[in-house]
TORKOLVEX-235985 format. One record per residue (C-alpha): residue number from 1; x, y, z; residue in three letters. Coordinates in Angstrom, 2 decimals, always signed. Layout:
BEGIN
SITE resi      px      py      pz resn
SITE  NUM       X       Y       Z  Ala
...
***
This chain:
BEGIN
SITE resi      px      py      pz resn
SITE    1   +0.00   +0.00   +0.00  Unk
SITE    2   +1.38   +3.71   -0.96  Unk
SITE    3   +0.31   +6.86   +0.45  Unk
SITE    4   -0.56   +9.80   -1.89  Unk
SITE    5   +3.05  +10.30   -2.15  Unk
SITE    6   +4.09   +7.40   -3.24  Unk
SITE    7   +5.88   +6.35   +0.44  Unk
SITE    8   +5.07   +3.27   +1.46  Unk
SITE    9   +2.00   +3.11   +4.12  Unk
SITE   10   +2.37   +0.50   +5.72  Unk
SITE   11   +4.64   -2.02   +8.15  Unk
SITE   12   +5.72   -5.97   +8.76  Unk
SITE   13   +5.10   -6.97  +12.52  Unk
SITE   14   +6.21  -10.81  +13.02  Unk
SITE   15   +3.15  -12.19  +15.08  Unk
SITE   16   +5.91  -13.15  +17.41  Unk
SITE   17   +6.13   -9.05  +18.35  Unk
SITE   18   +2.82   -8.03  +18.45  Unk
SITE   19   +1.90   -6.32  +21.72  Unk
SITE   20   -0.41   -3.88  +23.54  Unk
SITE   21   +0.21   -1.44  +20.50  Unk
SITE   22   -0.80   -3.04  +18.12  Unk
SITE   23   -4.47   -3.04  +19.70  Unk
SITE   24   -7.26   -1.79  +17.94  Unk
SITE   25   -4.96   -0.89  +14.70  Unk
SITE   26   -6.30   -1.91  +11.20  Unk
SITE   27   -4.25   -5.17   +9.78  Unk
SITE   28   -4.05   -7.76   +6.91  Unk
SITE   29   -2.13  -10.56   +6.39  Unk
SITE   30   -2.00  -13.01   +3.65  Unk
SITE   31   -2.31  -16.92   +4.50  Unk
SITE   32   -1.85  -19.47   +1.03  Unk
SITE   33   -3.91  -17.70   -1.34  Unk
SITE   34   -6.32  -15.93   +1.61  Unk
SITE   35   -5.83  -12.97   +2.56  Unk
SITE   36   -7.11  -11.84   +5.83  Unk
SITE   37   -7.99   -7.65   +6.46  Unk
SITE   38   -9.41   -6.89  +10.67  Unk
SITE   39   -8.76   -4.95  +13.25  Unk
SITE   40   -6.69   -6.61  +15.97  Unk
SITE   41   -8.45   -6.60  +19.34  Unk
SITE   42   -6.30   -8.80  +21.10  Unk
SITE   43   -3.10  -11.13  +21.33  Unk
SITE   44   -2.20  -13.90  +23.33  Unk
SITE   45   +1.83  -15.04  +23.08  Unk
SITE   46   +2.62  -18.32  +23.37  Unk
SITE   47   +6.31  -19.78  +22.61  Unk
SITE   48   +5.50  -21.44  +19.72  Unk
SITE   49   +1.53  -20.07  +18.43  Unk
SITE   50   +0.47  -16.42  +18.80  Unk
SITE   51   -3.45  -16.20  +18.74  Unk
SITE   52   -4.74  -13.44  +17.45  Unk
SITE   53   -8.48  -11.95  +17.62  Unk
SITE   54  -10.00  -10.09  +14.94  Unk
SITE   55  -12.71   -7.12  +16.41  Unk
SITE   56  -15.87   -7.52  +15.12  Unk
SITE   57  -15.74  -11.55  +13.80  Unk
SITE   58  -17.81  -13.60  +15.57  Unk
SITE   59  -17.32  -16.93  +16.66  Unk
SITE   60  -14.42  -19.23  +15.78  Unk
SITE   61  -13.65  -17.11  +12.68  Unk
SITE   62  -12.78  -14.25  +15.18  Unk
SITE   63   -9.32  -16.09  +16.18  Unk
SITE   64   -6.05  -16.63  +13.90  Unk
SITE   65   -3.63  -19.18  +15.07  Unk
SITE   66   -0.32  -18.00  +13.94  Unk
SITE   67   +3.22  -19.04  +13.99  Unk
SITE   68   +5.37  -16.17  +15.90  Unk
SITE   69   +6.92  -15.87  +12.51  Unk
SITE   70   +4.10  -14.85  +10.38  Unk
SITE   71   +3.99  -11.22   +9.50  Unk
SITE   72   +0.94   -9.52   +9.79  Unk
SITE   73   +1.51   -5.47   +7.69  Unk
SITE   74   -0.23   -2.33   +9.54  Unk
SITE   75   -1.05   +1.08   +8.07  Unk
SITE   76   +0.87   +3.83   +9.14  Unk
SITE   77   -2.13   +6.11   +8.09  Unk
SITE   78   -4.89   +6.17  +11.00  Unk
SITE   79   -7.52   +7.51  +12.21  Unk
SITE   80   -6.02   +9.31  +14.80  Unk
SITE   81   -3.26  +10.49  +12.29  Unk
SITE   82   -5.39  +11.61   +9.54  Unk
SITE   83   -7.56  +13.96  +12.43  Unk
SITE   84   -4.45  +15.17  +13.60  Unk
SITE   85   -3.65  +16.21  +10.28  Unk
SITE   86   -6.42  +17.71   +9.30  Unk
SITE   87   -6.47  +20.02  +12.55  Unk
SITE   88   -3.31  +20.46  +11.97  Unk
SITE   89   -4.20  +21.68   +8.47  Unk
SITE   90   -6.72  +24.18   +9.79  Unk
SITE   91   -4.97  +25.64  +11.93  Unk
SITE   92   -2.35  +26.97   +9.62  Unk
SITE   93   -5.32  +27.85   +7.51  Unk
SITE   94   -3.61  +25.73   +4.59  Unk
SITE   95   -7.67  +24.03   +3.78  Unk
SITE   96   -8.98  +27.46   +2.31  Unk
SITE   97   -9.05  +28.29   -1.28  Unk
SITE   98   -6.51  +30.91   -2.07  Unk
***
């Protein structure tokens, strides 16, 4: 995924790292030919599985079982970052037409 400058928008996190930050951000992941979008709502780390629930799935499709190795990629653009932006945006007056 690119941004609207053409950086790259998003990160690798090995399962194996995940951690309270990673809480409530926006993820996908690719597993054979599946690939998997959520929003992670929790992690538990084991030494050799990392389970992983998915906010908003119900049931047994709300869990991954992963190996600490798999990589699950985040967007560096959120929520929180966009608003931030934009206020910052209006505050220097830089949204009005010139």
């Amino acid at each position: 995924m690119t941004d609207t400058e053409g950086a790259q928008d998003e990160f690798a996190v090995a399962a194996g790292d995940l951690d309270q930050r990673h809480i409530g951000l926006p993820f996908g992941m690719s597993r054979g030919s599946t690939t998997i979008f959520g929003t992670l709502a929790g992690v538990r780390l084991q030494p050799e599985q990392v389970v992983v629930w998915i906010d908003g799935v119900p049931g047994a499709d709300a869990t991954l079982r992963l190996s600490p190795d798999d990589t699950l990629y985040f967007s560096r653009s959120t929520w929180t970052g966009r608003v931030q932006a934009l206020l910052a945006e209006i505050a220097r007056g830089s949204h009005l037409p010139s």
